[in-house]
N, C-alpha and C positions, 0 to 999 in steps of 0.2 A: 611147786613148780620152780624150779632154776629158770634166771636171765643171765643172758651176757649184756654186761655193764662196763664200760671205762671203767678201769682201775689206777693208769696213771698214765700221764703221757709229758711228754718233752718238747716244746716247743719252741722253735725256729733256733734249731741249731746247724751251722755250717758244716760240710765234710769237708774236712783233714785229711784222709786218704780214699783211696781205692784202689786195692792189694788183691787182683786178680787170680795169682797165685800162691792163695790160702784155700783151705778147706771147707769155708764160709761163716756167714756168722756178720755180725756188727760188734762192733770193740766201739764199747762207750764209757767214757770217763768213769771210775766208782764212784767219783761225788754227784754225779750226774744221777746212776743208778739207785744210791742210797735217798739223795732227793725225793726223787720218783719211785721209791718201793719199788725197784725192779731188780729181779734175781739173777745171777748168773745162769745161764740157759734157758730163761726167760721165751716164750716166743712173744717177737715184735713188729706191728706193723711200721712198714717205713714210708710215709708219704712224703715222695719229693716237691716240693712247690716249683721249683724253676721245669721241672720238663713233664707233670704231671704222672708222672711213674709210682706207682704203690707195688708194693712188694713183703713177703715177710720173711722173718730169720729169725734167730737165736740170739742174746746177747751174751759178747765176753765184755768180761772188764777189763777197762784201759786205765792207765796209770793215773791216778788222783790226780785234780787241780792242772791237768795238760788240757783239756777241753778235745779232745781226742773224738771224734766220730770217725770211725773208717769202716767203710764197705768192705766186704773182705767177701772171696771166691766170686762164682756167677755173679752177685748184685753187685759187683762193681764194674760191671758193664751198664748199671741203671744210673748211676751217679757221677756226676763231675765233682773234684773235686773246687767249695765253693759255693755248691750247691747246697739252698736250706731245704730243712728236713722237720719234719714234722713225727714223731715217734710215740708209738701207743701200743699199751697194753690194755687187755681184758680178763674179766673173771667173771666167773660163771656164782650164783648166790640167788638163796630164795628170794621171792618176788619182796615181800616184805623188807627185809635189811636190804635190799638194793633202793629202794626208796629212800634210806636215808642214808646210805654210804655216800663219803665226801671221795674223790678219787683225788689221788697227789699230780699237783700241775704245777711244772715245772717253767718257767721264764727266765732259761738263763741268758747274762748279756750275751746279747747278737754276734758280737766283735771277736768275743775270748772264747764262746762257748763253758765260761765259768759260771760260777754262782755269784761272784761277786763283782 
């Protein structure tokens, strides 16, 4: 039997933008990415804290060490930017190895949206 499990997630980082007209997707830092084991077109949940809005996309990668979250196409009508964002991935894995899969959790500082 397969579960879906947290596999990584990102937490409380601020958006940087919201670029209406794009084709969509979220643009998140690579160090963000690499951190959190998460892949370029990745699907991701995005739960916003300040207006309780969840939604999900795709991830592109945004330039290293810029702390870059931007909402890009429709979900940037979900997002101020400003706004923290809570960001999670999942995978699907037999019942047994989910039990002791560690999933990657990310804390980056609040201010920069870096790692350091």
């Amino acid at each position: 039997m397969l579960v879906q499990v947290v596999k990584s997630k990102i937490h409380r980082v601020k958006v940087t933008g919201a670029d209406l007209n794009y084709i969509g997707s979220i643009t998140i830092d690579e160090d963000l990415m690499d951190a959190a084991n998460i892949i370029e077109g990745e699907r991701v949940q995005v739960v916003n804290n300040d207006n309780g809005e969840r939604l999900e996309t795709y991830v592109i990668p945004g330039p290293r060490a810029s702390g870059e979250i931007t909402l890009n196409g429709a979900a940037a009508r979900r997002v101020a930017v400003g706004d923290v964002l809570i960001l999670i991935t999942y995978a699907f894995m037999d019942i047994e190895k989910a039990k002791t899969f560690k999933p990657a959790l990310v804390f980056p500082n609040e201010a920069t949206n870096t790692l350091t």
